[in-house]
Structures are given as C-alpha cells and as structure tokens.
C-alpha positions as CSV (number, residue, x, y, z in Angstrom):
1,X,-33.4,-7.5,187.7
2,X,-32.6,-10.4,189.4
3,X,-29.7,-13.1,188.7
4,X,-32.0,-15.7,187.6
5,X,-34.2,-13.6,185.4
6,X,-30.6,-12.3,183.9
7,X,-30.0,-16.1,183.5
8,X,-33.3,-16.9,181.9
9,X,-33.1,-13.9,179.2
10,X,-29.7,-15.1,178.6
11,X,-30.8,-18.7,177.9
12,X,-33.9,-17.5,175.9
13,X,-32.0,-14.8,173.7
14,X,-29.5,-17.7,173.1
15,X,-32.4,-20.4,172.1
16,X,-34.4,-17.6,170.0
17,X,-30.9,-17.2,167.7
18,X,-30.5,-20.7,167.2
19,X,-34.0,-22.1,166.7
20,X,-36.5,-19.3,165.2
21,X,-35.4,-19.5,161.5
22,X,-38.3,-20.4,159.5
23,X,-39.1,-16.6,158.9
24,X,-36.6,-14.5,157.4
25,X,-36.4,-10.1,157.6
26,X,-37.4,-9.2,154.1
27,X,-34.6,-6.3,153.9
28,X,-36.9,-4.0,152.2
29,X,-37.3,-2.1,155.9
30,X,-41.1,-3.2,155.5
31,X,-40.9,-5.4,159.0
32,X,-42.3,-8.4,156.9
33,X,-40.7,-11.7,156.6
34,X,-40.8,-14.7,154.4
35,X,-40.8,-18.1,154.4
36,X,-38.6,-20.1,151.9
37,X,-40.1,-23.3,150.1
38,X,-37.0,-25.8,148.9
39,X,-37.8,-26.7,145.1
40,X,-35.5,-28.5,142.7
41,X,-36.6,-26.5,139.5
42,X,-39.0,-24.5,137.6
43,X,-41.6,-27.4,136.8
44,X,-41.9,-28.3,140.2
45,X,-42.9,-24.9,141.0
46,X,-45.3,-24.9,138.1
47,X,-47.0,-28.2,139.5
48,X,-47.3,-26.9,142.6
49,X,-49.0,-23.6,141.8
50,X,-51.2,-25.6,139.5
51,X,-52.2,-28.0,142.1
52,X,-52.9,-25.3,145.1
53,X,-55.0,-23.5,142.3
54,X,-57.0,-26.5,141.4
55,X,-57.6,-27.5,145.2
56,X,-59.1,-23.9,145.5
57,X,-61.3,-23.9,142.6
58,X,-62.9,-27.6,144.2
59,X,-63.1,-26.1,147.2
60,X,-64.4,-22.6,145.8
61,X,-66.9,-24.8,143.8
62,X,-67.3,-28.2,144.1
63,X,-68.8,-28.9,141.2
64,X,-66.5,-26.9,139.1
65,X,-64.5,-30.1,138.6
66,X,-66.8,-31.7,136.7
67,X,-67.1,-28.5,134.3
68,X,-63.5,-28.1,134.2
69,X,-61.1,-30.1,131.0
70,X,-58.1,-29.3,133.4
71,X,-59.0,-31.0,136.6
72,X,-60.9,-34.0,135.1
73,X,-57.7,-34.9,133.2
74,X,-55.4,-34.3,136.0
75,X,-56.6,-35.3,139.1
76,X,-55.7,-32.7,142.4
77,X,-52.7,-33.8,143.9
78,X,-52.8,-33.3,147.3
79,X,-49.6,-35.5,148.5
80,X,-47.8,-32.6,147.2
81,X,-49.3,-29.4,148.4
82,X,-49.2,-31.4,152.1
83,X,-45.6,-31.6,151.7
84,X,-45.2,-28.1,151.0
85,X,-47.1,-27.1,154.1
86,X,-44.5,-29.8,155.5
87,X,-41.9,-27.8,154.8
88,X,-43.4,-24.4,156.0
89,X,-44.4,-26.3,159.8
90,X,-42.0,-24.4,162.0
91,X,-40.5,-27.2,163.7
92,X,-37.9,-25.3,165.2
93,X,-39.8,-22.5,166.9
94,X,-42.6,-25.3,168.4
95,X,-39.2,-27.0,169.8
96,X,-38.2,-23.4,171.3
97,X,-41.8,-22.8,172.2
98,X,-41.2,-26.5,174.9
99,X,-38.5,-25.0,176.0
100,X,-40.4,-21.5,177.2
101,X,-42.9,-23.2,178.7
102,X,-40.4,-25.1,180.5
103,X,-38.3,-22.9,181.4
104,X,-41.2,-19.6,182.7
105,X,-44.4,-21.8,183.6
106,X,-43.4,-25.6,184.2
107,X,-40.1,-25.0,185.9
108,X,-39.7,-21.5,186.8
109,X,-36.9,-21.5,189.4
110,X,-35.0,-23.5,186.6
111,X,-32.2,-21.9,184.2
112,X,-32.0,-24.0,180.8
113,X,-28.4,-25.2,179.6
C-alpha cells in the first residue's frame, strides 16, 4: 500500500474514533447498536411515548382524533417529538462524512490533519 493511502487510513481510523458516537455496540454479541435519548425523568419519558403514539394514531387515521377523548383534550405535541429526533441527528458522523468526501473524492492527493 502506498504512503499516502497508509496516511489517509490513518487519518480516517483516527476521525471514525473521535466522531461516530451516536450508535453504541449493544454488548449482547447481537452486532446491534443503540441510540441514547437524554431525558431528565420518568414523566418526560411518559409524555413523549404518549405524544409519538398519538401522532401515529392521526396519521394511521386521521379522523381518529375526532373519535378519540385522549387527543381532543390534549392536543399532539409535535415541538417535542421534533426535538427528540434532534437529538438522534448524527451530527457527528455527517461532520466525519465532509471530511471523507474531502479527503477520497474532492481532494484526493490530500492527507487530513
């Protein structure tokens, strides 16, 4: 392999340790991972279940909300389940991602630092 290439695999094993984090191995030697989702307690999980079940059963049915006691009284709160797909976006890996394409398609004869 040549001295650049070494470089590059270098560079991109380095980049892949320090920026793909948003999965996690599952240590049950199943090769699946998960992806965390920061709550401050028990209630806010609650709400947030409730409100990703609620957008499905609009979006199953739409008129099921007009049927329903439960989602006439509480309207779907949609701010919140947005900001838990928020925090699932892997911002890191899409910044790792620039970086490949720099390094293999856009600059090629190019060694990152």
């Amino acid at each position: 392999m040549e001295t650049n290439e070494i470089k590059k695999l270098a560079y991109l094993k380095k980049l892949t340790a320090r920026n793909l984090s948003t999965l996690k191995s599952s240590n049950d030697n199943t090769g699946s991972y998960a992806a965390q989702i920061k709550l401050s307690n028990y209630s806010e999980l609650g709400c947030v279940i409730a409100e990703i079940l609620k957008l499905c059963i609009v979006a199953l049915d739409y008129d099921a909300h007009r049927a329903s006691n439960t989602i006439k009284t509480s309207p779907i709160n949609v701010a919140l389940i947005l900001e838990m797909v928020l925090e699932m976006f892997p911002t890191d890996e899409m910044e790792i991602l620039d970086e490949i394409y720099q390094m293999f398609i856009a600059n090629p004869d190019v060694i990152g630092e």
